[in-house]
C-alpha positions as CSV (number, residue, x, y, z in Angstrom):
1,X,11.5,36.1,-14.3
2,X,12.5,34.9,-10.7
3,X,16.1,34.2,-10.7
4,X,16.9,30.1,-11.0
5,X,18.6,27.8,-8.7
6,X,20.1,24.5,-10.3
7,X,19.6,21.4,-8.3
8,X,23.3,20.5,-8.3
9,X,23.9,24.4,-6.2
10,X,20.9,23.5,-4.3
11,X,21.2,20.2,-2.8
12,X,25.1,20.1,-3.8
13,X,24.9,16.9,-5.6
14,X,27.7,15.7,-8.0
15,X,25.2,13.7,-9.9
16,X,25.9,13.9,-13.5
17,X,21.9,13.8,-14.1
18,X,19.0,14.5,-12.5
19,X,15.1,13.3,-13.3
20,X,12.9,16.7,-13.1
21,X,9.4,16.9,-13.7
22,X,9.5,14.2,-16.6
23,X,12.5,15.2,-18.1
24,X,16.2,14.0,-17.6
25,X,18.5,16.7,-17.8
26,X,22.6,17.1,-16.9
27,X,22.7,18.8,-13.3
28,X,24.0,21.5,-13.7
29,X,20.9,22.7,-16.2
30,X,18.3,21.4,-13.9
31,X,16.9,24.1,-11.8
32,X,14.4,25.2,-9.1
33,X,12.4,28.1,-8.3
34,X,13.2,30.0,-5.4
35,X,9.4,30.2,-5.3
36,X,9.1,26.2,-4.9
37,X,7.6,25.4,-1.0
38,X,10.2,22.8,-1.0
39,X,12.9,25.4,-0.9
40,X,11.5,28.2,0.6
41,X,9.6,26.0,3.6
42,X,10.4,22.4,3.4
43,X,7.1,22.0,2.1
44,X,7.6,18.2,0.8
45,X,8.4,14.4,1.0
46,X,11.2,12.6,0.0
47,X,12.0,9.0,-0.3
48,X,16.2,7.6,-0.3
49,X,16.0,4.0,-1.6
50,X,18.6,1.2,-2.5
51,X,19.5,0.7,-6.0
52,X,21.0,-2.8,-6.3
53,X,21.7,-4.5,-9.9
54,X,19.7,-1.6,-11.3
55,X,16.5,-2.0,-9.2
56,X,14.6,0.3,-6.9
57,X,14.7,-1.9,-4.1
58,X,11.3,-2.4,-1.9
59,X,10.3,0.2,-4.6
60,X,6.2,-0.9,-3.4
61,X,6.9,-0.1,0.7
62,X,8.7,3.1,-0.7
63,X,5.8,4.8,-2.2
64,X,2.8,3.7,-0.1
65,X,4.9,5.9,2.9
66,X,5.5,8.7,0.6
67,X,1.7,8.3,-0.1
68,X,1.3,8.2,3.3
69,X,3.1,11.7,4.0
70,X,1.2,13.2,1.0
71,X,-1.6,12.8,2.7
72,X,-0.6,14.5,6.2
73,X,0.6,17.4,4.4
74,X,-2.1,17.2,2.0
75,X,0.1,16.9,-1.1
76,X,-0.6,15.0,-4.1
77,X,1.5,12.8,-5.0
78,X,1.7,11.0,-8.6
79,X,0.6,7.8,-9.3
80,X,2.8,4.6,-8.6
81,X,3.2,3.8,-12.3
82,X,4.4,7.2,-12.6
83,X,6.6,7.3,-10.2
84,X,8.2,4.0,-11.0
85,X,8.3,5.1,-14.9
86,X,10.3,8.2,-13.5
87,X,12.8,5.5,-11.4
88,X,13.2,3.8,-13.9
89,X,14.2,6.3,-16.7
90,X,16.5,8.0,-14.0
91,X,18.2,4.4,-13.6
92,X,18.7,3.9,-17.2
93,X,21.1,7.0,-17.3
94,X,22.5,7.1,-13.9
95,X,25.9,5.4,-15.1
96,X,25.5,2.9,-12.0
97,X,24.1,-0.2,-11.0
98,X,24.3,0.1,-7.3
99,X,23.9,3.0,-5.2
100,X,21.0,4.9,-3.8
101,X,18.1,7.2,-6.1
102,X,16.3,9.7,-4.0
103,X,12.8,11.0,-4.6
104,X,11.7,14.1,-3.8
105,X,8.4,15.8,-4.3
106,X,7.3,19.3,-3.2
107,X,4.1,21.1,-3.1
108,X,5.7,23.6,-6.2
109,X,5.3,26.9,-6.4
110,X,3.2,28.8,-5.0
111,X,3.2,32.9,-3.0
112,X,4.3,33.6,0.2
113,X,2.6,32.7,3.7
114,X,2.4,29.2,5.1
115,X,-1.2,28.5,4.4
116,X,-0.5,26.1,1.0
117,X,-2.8,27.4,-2.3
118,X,-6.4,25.5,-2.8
119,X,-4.7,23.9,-5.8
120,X,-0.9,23.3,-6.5
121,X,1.1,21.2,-9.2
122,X,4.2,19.4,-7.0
123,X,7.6,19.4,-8.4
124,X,8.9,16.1,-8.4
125,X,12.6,15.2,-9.1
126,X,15.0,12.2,-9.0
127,X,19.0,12.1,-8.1
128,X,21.4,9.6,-6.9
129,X,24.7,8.5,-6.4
130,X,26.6,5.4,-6.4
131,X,27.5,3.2,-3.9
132,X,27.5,-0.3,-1.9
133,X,25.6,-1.1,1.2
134,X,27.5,0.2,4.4
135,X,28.5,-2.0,7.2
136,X,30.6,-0.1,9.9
137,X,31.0,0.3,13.7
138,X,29.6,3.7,15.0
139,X,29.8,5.7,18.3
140,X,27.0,7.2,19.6
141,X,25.9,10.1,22.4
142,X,22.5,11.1,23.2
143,X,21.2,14.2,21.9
144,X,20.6,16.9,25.1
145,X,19.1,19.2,22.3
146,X,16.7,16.9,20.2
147,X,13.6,15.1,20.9
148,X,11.4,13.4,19.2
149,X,7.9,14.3,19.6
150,X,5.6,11.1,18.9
151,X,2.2,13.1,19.3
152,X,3.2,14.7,16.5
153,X,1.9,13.2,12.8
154,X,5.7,14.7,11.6
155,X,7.0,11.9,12.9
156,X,6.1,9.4,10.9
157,X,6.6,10.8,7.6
158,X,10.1,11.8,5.6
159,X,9.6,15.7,5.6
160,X,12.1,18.0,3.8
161,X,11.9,20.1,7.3
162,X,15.6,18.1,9.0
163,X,16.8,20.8,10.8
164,X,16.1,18.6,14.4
165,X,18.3,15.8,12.9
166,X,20.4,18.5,11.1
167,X,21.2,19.9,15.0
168,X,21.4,16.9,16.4
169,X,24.2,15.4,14.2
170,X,26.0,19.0,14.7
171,X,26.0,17.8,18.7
172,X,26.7,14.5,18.3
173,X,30.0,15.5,16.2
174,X,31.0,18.5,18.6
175,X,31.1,15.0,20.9
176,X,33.1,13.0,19.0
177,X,30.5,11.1,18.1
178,X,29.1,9.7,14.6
179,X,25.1,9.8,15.7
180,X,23.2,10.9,18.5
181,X,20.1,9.2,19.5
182,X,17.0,10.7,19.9
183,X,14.7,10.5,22.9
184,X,10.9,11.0,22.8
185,X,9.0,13.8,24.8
186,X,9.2,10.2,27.6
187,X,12.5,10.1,27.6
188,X,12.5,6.8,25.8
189,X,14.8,5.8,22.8
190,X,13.5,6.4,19.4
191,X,15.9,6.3,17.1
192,X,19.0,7.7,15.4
193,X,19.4,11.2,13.4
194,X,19.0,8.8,10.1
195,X,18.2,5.6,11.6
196,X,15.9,3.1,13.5
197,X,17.4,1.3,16.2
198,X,17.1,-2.4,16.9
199,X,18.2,-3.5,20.5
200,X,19.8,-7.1,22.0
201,X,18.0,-8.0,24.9
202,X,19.1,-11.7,25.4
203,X,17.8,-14.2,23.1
204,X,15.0,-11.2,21.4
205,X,15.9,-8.4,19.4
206,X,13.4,-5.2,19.9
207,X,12.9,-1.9,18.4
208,X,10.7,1.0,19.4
209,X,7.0,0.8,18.2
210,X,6.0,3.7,15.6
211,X,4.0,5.3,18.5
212,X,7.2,6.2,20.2
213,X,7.8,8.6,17.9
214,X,9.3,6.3,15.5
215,X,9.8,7.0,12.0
216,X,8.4,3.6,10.1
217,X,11.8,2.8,8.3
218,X,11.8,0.7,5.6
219,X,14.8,-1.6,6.7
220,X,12.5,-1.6,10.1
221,X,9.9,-3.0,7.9
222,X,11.7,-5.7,6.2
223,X,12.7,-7.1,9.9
224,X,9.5,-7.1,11.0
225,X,8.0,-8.6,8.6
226,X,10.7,-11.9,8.5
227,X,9.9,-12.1,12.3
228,X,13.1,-11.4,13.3
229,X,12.2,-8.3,16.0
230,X,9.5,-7.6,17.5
231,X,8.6,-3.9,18.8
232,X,8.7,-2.8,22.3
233,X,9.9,0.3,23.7
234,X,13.1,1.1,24.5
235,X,15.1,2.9,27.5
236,X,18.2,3.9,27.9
237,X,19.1,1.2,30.5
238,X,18.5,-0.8,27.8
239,X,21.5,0.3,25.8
240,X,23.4,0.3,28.5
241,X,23.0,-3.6,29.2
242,X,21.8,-4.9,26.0
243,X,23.9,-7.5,24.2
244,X,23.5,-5.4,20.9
245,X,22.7,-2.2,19.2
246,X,22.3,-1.5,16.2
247,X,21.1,1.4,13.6
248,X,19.6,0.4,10.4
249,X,18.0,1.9,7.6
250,X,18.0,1.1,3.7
251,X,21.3,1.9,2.8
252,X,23.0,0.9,6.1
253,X,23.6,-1.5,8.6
254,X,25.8,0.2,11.4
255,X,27.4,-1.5,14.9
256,X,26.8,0.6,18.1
257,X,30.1,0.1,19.7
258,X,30.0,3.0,22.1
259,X,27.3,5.4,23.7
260,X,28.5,8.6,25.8
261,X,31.8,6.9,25.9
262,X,31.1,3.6,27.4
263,X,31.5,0.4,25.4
264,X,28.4,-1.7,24.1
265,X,28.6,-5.2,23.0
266,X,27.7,-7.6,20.0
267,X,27.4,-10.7,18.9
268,X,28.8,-11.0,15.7
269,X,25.7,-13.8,15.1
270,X,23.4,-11.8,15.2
271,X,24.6,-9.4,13.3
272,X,25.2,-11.9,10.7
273,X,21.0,-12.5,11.1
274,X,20.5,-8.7,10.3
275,X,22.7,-8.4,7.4
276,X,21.5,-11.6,5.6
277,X,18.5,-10.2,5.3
278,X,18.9,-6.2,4.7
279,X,21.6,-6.7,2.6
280,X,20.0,-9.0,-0.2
């Protein structure tokens, strides 16, 4: 018998209970093999969504992506109903009503080497914490390490593999900094380590288009969608002069108030316009 990792020593959660492969368990007795892809490699998706008065939050946008990444890496991934069956038994004895849940499925176990078996059965588990949406100013550098690379089909998917956002946070704190933007292989804006960006240019608000290397976020989404922002790409003379920048993602909505140092402005209006509508 391989040795077993818990989750709670794996991902050091203080979750009192964890959904794992149709079963709710306390933490500390949930476990993963050392043999799982997602540990050993990275091998899998994972989905971090907004729990608000008990609800899985744009629950629908949530799974169609993490469809969408199961089938770059070629992973199956279980049915919606499933899914939201699994979401919904993990809410039900979370102990909170607002916080985040995060998904994760892996390709399972399976021998060494990096070629995946013919056939695999995924491990799929659910944890979570509590917690309100978060509002709060942020300074940023950009990262001299880190780039995206938007040729690559990595980039639009939510891969366990962070370690680029992982080194580029490391650098952006060994700055003084809470977040570091990311640059694509054009030297053009992207986004943040765990964020899209949405820029101020006078009267419009614009963020990068997926093809910049662009992870399709989910807050990202919701903007799009109420015709608030429109895509276009982004420079980093466009930081520096824009009336606003902000970082957004589903559990966030964060101020840019300083990049490398120097000051960046907002307008509290808008900002007002991109909260109404993330934080619901």
């Amino acid at each position: 018998m391989p040795e077993i990792c818990t989750i709670s020593k794996v991902l050091g959660t203080d979750m009192n209970i964890v959904w794992l492969n149709g079963e709710i368990r306390p933490a500390e007795q949930a476990a993963l093999s050392p043999l799982d892809r997602g540990v050993t490699l990275g091998d899998g998706l994972f989905e971090t969504l907004r729990i608000k008065n008990s609800v899985a939050q744009n629950f629908c946008w949530h799974y169609q992506r993490l469809c969408d990444g199961g089938q770059v890496l070629s992973i199956p991934v279980p049915d919606q109903d499933k899914i939201l069956q699994a979401m919904q038994e993990f809410l039900a004895h979370a102990g909170f009503q607002h916080g985040s849940a995060r998904l994760t499925v892996t390709r399972g176990i399976a021998p060494r080497g990096l070629l995946p078996p013919e056939h695999c059965q995924p491990t799929v588990f659910i944890t979570g914490a509590a917690g309100g949406f978060r509002q709060q100013p942020v300074r940023v550098c950009v990262s001299q390490l880190v780039r995206r690379d938007e040729m690559s089909p990595l980039s639009r998917i939510k891969s366990l593999s962070c370690l680029p956002g992982i080194i580029a946070r490391q650098e952006a704190a060994q700055c003084g900094a809470d977040d570091a933007l990311l640059l694509n292989m054009q030297g053009r804006i992207a986004e943040s380590t765990i964020s899209n960006i949405v820029v101020q240019a006078g009267v419009r608000l614009i963020t990068p288009p997926v093809s910049e290397g662009v992870l399709p976020g989910i807050a990202r989404r919701a903007l799009l969608e109420a015709g608030l922002v429109k895509e276009q790409p982004v420079t980093y003379e466009d930081i520096l002069t824009a009336e606003g920048v902000f970082l957004i993602n589903s559990l966030s909505l964060r101020v840019v108030t300083h990049l490398n140092e120097k000051s960046i402005q907002h307008h509290s209006a808008i900002y007002e316009k991109l909260r109404e509508i993330l934080d619901k």
